[in-house]
N, C-alpha and C positions, 0 to 999 in steps of 0.2 A: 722513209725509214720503216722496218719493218719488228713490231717490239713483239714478247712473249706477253702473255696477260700478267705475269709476275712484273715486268718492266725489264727485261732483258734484251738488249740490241742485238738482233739477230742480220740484218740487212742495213745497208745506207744505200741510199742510189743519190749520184749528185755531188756535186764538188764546192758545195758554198757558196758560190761564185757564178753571176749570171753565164748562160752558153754564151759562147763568142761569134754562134752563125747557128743557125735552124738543123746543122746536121751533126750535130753533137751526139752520139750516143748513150754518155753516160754522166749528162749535166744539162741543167733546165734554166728557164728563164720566165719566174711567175708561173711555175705549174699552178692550175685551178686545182684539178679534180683528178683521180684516178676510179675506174673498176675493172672487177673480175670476171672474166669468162665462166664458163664450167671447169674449164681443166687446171683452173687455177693461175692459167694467162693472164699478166694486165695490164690493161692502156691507159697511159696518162693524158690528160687533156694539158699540153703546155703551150697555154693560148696567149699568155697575157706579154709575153716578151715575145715569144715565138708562135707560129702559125703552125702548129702539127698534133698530130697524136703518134704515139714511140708507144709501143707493143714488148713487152718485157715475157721472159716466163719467170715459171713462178718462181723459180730461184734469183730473178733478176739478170737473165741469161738476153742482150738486148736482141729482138725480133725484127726489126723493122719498124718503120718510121712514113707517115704521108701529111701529104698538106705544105703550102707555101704560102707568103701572105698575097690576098687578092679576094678577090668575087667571083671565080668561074669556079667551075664544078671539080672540087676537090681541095679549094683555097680556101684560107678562112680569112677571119678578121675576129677575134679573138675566141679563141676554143676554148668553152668557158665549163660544158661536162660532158660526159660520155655515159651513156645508157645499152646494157646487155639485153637481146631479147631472147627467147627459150629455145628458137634455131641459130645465135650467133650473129645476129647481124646488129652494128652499132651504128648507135641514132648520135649523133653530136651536134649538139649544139653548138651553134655558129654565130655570136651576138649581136656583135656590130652588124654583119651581113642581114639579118633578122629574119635566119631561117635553120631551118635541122635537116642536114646533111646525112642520108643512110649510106653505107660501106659493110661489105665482108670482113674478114676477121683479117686480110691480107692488106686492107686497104682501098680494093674495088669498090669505086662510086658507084652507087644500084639506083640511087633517088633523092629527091630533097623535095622536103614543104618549104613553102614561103607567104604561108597565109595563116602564122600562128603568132602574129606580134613580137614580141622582143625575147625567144627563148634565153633560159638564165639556164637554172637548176632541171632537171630531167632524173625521171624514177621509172624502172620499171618494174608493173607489179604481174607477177607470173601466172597468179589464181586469177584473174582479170585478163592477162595479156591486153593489157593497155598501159600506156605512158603516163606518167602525173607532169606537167610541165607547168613553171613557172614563166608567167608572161609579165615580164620587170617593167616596159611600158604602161601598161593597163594595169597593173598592180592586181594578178590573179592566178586565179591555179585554173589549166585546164585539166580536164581528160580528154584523151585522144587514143582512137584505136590505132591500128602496126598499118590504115592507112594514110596515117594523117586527118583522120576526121574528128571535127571537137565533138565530143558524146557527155561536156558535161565542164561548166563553168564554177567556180568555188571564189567568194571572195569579192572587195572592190576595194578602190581605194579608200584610206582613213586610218586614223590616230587610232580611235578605240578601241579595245575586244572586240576580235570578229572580223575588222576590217585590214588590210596592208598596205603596205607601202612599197613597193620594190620589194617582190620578197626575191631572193638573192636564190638559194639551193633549198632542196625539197627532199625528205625521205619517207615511207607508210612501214609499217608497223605489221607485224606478223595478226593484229586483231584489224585493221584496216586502216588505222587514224593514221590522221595527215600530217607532218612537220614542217612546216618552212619557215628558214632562218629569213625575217621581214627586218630587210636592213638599215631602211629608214626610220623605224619603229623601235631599232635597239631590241629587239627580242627574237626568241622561236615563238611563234604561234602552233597551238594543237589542234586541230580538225577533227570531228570524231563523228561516225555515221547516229545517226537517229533512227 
């Protein structure tokens, strides 16, 4: 749904009702996560019933659609977010598979890491041109440059302040701090540079 900051429904996409087959156009099953391009394009990640990402524009005009459920290069096993970077190419996260999947804005497979643990949540920050990725196995936040290289560990597992548990999705903050919804922890955690 797409609301005014007053609360006025301006969009619905979706039929209340899980899709009935992975080539649904304009009805989901457990969508995770949606973002936005530049031009105001946007992909949903609808991983948890279906295996795809569905490409919308901005008026909710459907674009196309890729992914089936599997492990080769363009399948998933459950598409859990989607990450824009500053020339358009989107990183997805691939969970169960336990890899990120890179693709064009048409759907074209370009690449995939598979030596990042168990990606969940994915951010990317544009003044960095790097990824924040949550790695839900190992209970931690990477940083990773646009080639897949970890440039920076945040995090381990644990109950207390400071430590996580599964954190689930990840956002940073126009000052740089870190958000990630720690799902076994019942909380956000904030991150913040020293």
């Amino acid at each position: 749904m797409k609301w005014t900051p007053e609360g006025r429904l301006l969009m619905n996409l979706g039929t209340g009702a899980p899709a009935a087959d992975n080539n649904a156009k304009y009805s989901f099953n457990r969508p995770a996560t949606l973002n936005f391009g530049a031009n105001g394009d946007f992909f949903v990640a609808d991983g948890y019933g279906n295996s795809r990402v569905v490409h919308y524009s901005k008026d909710g005009e459907y674009l196309g659609q890729w992914g089936t459920k599997g492990s080769g290069d363009g399948e998933f096993n459950l598409v859990h977010d989607v990450a824009i970077d500053s020339t358009g190419r989107l990183y997805v996260t691939d969970r169960v598979n336990k890899r990120v999947q890179i693709f064009d804005q048409q759907g074209k497979f370009l690449g995939k890491w598979t030596d990042l643990g168990v990606p969940q949540g994915l951010y990317y920050v544009k003044s960095e041109d790097v990824l924040y990725m949550c790695d839900g196995d190992n209970s931690r936040i990477i940083k990773v440059d646009l080639d897949g290289k970890i440039l920076g560990v945040l995090g381990s597992f644990g109950k207390i302040p400071g430590k996580i548990d599964v954190p689930h999705y990840i956002a940073v903050d126009s000052a740089g701090a870190i958000y990630a919804a720690d799902f076994r922890n019942w909380r956000v955690d904030k991150f913040v540079r020293k």
